[in-house]
C-alpha positions as CSV (number, residue, x, y, z in Angstrom):
1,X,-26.3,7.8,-47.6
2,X,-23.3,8.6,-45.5
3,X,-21.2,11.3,-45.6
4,X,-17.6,10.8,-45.6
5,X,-16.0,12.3,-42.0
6,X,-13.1,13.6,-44.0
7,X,-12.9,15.5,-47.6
8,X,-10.2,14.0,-48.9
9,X,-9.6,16.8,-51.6
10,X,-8.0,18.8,-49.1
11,X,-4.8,18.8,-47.2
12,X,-6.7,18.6,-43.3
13,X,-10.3,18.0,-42.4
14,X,-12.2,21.6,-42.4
15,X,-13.8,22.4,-39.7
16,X,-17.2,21.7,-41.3
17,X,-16.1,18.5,-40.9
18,X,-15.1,18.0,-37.9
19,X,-18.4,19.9,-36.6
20,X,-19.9,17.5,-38.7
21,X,-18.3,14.2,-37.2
22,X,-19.0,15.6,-33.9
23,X,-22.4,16.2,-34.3
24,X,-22.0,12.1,-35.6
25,X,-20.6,11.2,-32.2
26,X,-22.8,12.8,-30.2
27,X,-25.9,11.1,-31.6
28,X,-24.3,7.8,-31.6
29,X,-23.7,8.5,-27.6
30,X,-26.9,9.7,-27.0
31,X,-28.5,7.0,-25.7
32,X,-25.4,6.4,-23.7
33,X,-25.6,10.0,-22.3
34,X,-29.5,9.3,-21.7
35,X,-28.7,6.2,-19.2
36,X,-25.8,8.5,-17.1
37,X,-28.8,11.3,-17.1
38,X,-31.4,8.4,-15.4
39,X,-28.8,6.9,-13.3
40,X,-28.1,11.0,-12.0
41,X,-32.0,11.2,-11.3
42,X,-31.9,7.9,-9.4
43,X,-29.0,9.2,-6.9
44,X,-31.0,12.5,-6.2
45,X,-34.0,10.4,-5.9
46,X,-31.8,8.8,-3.0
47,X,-30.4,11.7,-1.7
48,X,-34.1,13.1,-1.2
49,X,-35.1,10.0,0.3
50,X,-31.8,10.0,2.9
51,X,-32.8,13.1,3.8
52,X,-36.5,12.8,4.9
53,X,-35.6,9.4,6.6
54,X,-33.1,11.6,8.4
55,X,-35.3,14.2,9.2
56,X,-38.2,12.3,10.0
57,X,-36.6,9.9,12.5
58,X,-34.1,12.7,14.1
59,X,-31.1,10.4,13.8
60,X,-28.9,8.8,11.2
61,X,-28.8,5.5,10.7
62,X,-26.1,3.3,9.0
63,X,-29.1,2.5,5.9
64,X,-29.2,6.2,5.8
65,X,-25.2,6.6,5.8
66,X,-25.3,3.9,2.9
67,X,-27.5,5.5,0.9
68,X,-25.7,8.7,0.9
69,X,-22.7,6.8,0.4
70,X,-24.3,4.9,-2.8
71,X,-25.9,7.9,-4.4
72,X,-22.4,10.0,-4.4
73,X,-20.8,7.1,-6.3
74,X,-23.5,7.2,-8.7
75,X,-23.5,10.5,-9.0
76,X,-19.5,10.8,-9.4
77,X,-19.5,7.4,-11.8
78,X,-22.3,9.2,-14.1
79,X,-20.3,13.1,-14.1
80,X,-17.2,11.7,-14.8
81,X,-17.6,9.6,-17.5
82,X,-19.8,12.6,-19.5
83,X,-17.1,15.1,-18.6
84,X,-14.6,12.6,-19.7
85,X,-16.4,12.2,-23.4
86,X,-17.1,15.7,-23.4
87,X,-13.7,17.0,-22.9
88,X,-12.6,14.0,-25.3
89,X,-14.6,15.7,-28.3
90,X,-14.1,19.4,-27.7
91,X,-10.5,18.4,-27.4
92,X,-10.6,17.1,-31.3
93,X,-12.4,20.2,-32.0
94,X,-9.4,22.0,-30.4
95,X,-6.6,20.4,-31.8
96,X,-8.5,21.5,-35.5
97,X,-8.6,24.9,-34.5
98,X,-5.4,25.2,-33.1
99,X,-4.2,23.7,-36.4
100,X,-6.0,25.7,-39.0
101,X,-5.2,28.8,-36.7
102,X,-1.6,28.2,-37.5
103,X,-1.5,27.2,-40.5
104,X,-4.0,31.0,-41.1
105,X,-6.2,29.0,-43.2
106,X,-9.8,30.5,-42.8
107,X,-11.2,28.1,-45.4
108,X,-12.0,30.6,-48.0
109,X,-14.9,32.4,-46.1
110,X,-14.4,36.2,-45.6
């Protein structure tokens, strides 16, 4: 039922198979990915809601101040940590490429 990540009759993983283990991670982090896309939702949802208490009472409060402050950590917390897994596997993906590039193995395919 699974697929082994690497075909071990070869000297390096292809890059089918590191598209293919890739593709692996990025469903097992979806759901992961899904909660860093609510929490994002929930800080503009605050960030709206900042603004019209703002604009509504004509000053800003420290509750308005906080809530600003809040939904920029949430916001920063949620981007960083996508980025961070993001750049993690296009970095693998890289490192591949860079390999195979020197090595001027185009895996058969002309």
């Amino acid at each position: 039922m699974n697929k082994p990540v690497i075909d071990k009759d070869k000297e390096g993983p292809s890059l089918d198979d590191v598209i293919g283990a890739m593709e692996r991670l990025m469903r097992l982090f979806q759901m992961e990915r899904i909660l860093y896309l609510i929490f994002g939702i929930a800080s503009l949802v605050l960030f709206v809601f900042a603004a019209y208490r703002v604009f509504s009472s004509g000053t800003i409060s420290s509750t308005d101040m906080n809530i600003v402050l809040g939904a920029t950590g949430i916001s920063a917390a949620c981007s960083s940590r996508v980025v961070y897994f993001l750049n993690k596997a296009f970095g693998i993906v890289e490192s591949i490429v860079m390999q195979k590039v020197s090595q001027g193995d185009d895996d058969g395919k002309q």
